[in-house]
C-alpha positions in Angstrom: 0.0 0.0 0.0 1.5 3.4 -0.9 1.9 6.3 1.4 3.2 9.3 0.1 3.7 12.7 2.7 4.0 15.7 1.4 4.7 19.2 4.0 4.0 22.3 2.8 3.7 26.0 4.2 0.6 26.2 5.9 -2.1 28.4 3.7 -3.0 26.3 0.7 -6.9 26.3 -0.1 -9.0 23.0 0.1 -9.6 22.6 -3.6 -6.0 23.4 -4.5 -4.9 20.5 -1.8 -7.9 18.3 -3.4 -6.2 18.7 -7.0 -2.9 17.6 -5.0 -3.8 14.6 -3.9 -5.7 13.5 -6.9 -2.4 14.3 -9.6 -0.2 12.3 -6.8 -2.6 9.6 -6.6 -2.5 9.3 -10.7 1.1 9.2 -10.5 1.8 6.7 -7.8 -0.9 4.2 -10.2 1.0 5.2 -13.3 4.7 4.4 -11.7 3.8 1.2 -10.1 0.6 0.0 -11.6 -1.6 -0.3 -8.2 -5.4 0.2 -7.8 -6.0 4.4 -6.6 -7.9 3.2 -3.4 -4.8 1.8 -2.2 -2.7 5.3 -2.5 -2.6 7.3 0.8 -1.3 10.5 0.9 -1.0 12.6 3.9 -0.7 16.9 3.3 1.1 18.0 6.1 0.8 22.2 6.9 3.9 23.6 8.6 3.5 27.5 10.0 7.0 29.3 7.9 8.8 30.4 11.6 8.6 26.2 12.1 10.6 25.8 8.7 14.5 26.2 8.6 15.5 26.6 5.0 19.2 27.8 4.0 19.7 28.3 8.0 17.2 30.5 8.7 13.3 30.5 9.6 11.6 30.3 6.2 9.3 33.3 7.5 11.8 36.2 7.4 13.1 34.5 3.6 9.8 34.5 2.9 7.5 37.0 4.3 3.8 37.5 3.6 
């Protein structure tokens, strides 16, 4: 059974999550030829100032 996790900055909308996990889902059955009810894929939101990118908080390279 498949599990993909994906963590992204916290502030995507539902649909544009939705679309997400249905393109991953195609590609998981393309790549290894499995039914889609058996791919699970987990979206997990991370706040910016709990993301360390290049040493730093990802918040002050990337502010709002």
């Amino acid at each position: 059974m498949p599990f993909v996790r994906i963590d992204l900055w916290k502030g995507r909308d539902k649909g544009t999550k939705k679309k997400l996990i249905k393109n991953v889902t195609s590609a998981v059955v393309e790549s290894i030829g499995c039914p889609p009810e058996a791919v699970q894929v987990v979206i997990g939101e991370v706040e910016k100032e709990n993301w360390g990118l290049g040493g730093a908080p990802a918040d002050e390279k990337f502010p709002d």
